[in-house]
C-alpha positions as CSV (number, residue, x, y, z in Angstrom):
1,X,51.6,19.8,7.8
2,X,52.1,16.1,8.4
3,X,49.6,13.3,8.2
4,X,49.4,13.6,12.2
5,X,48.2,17.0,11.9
6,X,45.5,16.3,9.4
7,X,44.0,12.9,9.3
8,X,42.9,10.7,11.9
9,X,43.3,6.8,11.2
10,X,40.5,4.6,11.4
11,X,40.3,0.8,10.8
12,X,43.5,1.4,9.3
13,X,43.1,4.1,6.9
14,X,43.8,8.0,6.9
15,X,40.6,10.5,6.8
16,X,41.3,14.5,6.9
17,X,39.9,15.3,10.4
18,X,38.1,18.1,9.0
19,X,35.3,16.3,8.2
20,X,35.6,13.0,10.2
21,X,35.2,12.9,14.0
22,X,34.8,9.8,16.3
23,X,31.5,10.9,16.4
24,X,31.0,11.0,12.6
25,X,32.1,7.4,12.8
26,X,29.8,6.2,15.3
27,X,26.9,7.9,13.9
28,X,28.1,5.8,10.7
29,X,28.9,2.5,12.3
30,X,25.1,2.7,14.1
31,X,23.0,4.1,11.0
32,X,20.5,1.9,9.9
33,X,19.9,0.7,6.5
34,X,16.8,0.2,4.2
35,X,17.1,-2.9,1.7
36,X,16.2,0.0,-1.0
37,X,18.9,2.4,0.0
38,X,21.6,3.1,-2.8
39,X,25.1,3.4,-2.0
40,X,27.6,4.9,-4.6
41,X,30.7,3.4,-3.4
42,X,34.5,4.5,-4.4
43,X,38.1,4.7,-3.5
44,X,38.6,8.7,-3.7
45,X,39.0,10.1,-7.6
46,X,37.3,7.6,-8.9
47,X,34.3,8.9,-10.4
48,X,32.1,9.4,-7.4
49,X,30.9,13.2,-8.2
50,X,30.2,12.0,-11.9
51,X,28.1,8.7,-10.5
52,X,26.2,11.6,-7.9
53,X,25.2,13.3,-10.9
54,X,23.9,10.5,-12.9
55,X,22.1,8.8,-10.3
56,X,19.5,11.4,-9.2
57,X,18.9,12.4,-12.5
58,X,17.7,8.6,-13.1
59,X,15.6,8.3,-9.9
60,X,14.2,11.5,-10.8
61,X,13.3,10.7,-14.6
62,X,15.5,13.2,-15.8
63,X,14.3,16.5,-14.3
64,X,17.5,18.2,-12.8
65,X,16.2,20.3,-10.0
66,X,17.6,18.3,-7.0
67,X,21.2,18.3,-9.4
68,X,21.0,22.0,-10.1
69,X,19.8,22.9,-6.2
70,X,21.1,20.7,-4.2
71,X,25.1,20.8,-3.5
72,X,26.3,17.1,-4.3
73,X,27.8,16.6,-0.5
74,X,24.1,17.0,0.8
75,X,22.3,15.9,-2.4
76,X,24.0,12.4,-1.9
77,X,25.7,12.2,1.7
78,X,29.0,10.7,2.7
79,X,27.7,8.7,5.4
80,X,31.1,9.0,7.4
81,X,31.4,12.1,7.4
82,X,30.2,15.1,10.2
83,X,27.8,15.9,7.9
84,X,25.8,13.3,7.8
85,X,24.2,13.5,10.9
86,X,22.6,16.6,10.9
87,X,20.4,16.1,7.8
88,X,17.9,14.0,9.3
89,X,18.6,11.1,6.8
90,X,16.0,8.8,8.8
91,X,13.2,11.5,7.6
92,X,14.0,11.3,3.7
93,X,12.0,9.3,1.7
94,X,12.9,5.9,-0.4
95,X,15.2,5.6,-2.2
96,X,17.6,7.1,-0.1
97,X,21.5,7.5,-2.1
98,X,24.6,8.1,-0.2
99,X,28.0,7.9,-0.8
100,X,30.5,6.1,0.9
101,X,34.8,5.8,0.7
102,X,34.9,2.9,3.1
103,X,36.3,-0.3,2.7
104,X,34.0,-3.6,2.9
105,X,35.3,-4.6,6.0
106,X,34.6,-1.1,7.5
107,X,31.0,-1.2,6.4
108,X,28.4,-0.8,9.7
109,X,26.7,-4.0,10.8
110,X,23.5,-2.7,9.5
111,X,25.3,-2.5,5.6
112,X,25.5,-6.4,5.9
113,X,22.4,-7.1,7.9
114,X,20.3,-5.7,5.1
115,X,22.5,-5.6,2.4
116,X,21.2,-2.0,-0.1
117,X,21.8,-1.7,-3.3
118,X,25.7,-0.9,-4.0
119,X,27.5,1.1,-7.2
120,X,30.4,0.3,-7.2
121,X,32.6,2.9,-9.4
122,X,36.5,1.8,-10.4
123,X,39.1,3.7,-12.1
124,X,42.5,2.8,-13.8
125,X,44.8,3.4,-10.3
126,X,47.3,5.3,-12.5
127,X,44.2,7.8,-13.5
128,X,43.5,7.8,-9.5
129,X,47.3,8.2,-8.5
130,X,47.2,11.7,-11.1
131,X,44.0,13.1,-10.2
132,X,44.8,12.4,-6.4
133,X,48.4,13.8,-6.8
134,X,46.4,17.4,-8.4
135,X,43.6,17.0,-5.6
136,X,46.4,17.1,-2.8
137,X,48.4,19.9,-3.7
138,X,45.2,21.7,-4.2
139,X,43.1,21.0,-1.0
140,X,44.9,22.2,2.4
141,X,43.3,19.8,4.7
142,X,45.0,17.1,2.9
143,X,48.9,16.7,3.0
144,X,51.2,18.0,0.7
145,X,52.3,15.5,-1.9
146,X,55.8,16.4,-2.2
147,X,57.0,15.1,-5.2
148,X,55.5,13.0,-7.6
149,X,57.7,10.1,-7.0
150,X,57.1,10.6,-3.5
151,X,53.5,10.4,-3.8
152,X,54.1,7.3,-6.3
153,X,55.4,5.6,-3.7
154,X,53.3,6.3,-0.8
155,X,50.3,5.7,-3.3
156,X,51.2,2.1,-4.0
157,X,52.3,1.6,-0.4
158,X,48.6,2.7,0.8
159,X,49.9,5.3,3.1
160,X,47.4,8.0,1.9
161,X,44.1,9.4,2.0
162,X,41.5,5.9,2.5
163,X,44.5,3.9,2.2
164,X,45.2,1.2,-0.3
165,X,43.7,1.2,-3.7
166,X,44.4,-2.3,-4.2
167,X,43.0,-3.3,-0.7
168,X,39.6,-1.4,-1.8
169,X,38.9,-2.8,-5.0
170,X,39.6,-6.6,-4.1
171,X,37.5,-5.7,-0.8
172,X,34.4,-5.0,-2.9
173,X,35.3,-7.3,-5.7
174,X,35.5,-10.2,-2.5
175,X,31.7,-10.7,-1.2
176,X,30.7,-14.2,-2.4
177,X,27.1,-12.8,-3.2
178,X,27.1,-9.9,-6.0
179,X,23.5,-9.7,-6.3
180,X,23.1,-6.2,-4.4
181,X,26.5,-5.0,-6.5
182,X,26.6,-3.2,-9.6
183,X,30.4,-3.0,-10.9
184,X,30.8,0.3,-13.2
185,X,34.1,1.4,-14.5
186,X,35.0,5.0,-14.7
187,X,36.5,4.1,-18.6
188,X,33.1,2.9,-19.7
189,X,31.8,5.7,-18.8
190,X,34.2,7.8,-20.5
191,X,33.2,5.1,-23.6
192,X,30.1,5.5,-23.5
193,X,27.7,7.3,-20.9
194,X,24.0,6.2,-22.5
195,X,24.9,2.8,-22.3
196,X,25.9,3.2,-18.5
197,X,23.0,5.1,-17.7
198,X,20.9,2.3,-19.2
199,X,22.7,-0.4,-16.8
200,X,22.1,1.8,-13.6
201,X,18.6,2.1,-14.6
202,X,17.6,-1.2,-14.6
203,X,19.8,-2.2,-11.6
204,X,17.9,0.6,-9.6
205,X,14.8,-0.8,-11.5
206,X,14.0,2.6,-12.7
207,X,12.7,2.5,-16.0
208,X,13.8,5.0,-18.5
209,X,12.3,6.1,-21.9
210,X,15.0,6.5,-24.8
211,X,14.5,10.2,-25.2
212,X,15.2,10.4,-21.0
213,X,18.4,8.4,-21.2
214,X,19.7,10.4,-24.2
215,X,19.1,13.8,-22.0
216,X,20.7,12.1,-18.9
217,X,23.5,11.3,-20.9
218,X,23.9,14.7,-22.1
219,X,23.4,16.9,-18.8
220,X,26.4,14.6,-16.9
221,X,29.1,14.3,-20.1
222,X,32.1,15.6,-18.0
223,X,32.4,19.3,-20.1
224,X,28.7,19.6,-18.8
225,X,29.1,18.4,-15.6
226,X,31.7,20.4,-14.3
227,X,30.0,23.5,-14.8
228,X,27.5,23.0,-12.4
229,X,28.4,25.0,-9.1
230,X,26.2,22.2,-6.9
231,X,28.9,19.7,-8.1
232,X,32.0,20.8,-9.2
233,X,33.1,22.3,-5.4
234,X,33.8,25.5,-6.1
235,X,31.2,26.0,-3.4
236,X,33.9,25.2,-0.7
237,X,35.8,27.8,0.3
238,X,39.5,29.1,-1.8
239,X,41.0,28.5,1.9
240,X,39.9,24.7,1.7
241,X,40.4,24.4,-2.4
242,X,42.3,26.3,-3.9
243,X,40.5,25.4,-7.6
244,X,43.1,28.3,-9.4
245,X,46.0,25.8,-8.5
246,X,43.9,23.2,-10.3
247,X,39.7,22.7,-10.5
248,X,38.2,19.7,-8.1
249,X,36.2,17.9,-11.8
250,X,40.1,18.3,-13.5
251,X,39.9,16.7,-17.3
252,X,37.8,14.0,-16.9
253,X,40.1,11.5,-19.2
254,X,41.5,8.6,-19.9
255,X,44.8,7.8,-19.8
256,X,46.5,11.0,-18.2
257,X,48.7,9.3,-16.5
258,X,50.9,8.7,-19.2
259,X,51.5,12.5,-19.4
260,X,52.8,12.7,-15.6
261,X,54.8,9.5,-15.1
262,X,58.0,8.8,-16.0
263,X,58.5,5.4,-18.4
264,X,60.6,4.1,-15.4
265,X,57.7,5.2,-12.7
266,X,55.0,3.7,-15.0
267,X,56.9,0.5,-14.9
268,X,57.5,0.4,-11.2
269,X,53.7,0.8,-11.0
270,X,53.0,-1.8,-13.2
271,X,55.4,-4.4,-11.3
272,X,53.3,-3.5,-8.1
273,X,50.1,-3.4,-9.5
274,X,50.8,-6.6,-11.1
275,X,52.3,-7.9,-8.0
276,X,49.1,-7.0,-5.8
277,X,46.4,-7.8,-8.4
278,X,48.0,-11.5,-9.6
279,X,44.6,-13.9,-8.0
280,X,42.1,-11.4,-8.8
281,X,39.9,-13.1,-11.5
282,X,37.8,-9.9,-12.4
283,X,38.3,-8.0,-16.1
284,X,39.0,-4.7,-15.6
285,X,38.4,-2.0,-18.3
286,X,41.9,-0.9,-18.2
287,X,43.5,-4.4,-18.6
C-alpha cells in the first residue's frame, strides 16, 4: 500500500494512521504540561525503547516492576498517539515520562509555556536509515521500502515515517535555551551505559548509589533488554509485526550500516548529510 493508504501528514510529516487520528493530535496539541514532566524525545530508531527502559528504572531506584509489568507504550506514553488519551495521564503522579517523535516546531503550546524536562536521544542517521529500512519491511502499517536504494533516497529526501532526520535533530539542537535539554547519543550509550545512566540521574536530579547504577546498567545492556516481552513488541500482534521477518530491538550496534550500503550509497549519503549538516556547530558521537 502507498503512503496515502497508510499515513496521514501532519505539520508536514507522515504518521501511520493506525495509531494517529485528528483526534490523537488535538488531545496532543491541548495536553497540559507539569515543569517536572520528562519527555524522552527521538526521531524513530533512535534509541527510544532503550532510553524507556533506563529511565523508569532510575526514577524508581532500580526496582524493575513497572519495566517488567508495564508494556513500554503505556509504561511511557507517546503523547501523539490514540493511546494517550485514554490512560488518564492527568491522574498519574510526578514525575510523569512520555515519549514523543515530534519535531520542535510541532511541540503543543503548553511544551513551551512550561518548558519539562527533555532527553533528547540521537543516533548515527546511517544506523537509523538500516534499522528503519528492517522496521519497514517488517511492520504492515508502514509502507514497503522497496529497495534499499529506494529507501536511501526517500530517507535523505524526508519523505518517510516523521519526516526528515536532518530537520529533527537541528530542530532540537535549535532552542537558544538548553537548560531543560539533556543531549544523549545512542553511541555513548553503546560505549558505555553506567556512565549514561549516571548523567540522566542527575539531570532528573534522582540520586543514585553506585551499587544502583551498576544494576541499572546491567538490566538495560541491549542482549538484556530485548528479552523483556513489556519492551521488545512482541506483544503486538504477528499481523502488525511480523518479528520472524526481523525482531523490533534488532542488534543494537554500532556501525551496521556499513554491512548494508553500498561504498557508492555510503558516499551519496555522506555528500547529503554533509550538505544538510554544514552550520550545525554541535559534536556529534559519530563525527
Amino acid at each position: 500500500m502507498t503512503e496515502e493508504d497508510l499515513y496521514m501528514e501532519h505539520m508536514g510529516v507522515f504518521m501511520p494512521k493506525i495509531a494517529h487520528t485528528p483526534e490523537s493530535l488535538k488531545f496532543n496539541q491541548e495536553f497540559s504540561f507539569r515543569p517536572d514532566d520528562i519527555l524522552i524525545i527521538t526521531y524513530p530508531k533512535s534509541g527510544t525503547t532503550w532510553t524507556q527502559e533506563i529511565v523508569p528504572l532510575i526514577l524508581s531506584q532500580g526496582d524493575p516492576t513497572v519495566v517488567d509489568t508495564v508494556p513500554n507504550w503505556d509504561r511511557v506514553p507517546w503523547l501523539e498517539e490514540t493511546r494517550a488519551s485514554v490512560l488518564n495521564l492527568d491522574q498519574r503522579p510526578s514525575p510523569r515520562v512520555f515519549s514523543t517523535h515530534f519535531h520542535y516546531h510541532m511541540m503543543s503550546p503548553s511544551f513551551f509555556r512550561v518548558k519539562p524536562r527533555v532527553i533528547y536521544v540521537m543516533r548515527n542517521p546511517r544506523d537509523v536509515l538500516t534499522s528503519s529500512y528492517h522496521y519497514h519491511a517488517m511492520a504492515s502499517f508502514l509502507v514497503n521500502p522497496g529497495t534499499q536504494k529506494e529507501f536511501l533516497h526517500k530517507f535523505l529526501d524526508g519523505k518517510v515515517l516523521f519526516g526528515s532526520w536532518f530537520d529533527h535533530v537541528k530542530g532540537w539542537l535549535s532552542p537558544g535555551d538548553h537548560q531543560n535539554i539533556m543531549y544523549l547519543s545512542y553511541e555513548d550509550m553503546i560505549l558505555d551505559l553506567k556512565v549514561c545512566v549516571a548523567r540522566l540521574a542527575e539531570f532528573l536530579e534522582t540520586p543514585l548509589d553506585p551499587e544502583t547504577m551498576e544494576k541499572i546498567a546491567q538490566r538495560c545492556l541491549f542482549s538484556n533488554m530485548k528479552n523483556n516481552k513489556m519492551s521488545n513488541y512482541t506483544l503486538v500482534p504477528k499481523q502488525l509485526m511480523d518479528q520472524s521477518t526481523s525482531q523490533f530491538l534488532r542488534k543494537g550496534i554500532v556501525g551496521d550500516w556499513k554491512n548494508h550500503l553500498t561504498v557508492a550509497e555510503g558516499e551519496y549519503f555522506d555528500m547529503v548529510y554533509q550538505d544538510k549538516m554544514l552550520n550545525v556547530k554541535y559534536t556529534f558521537a559519530w563525527d
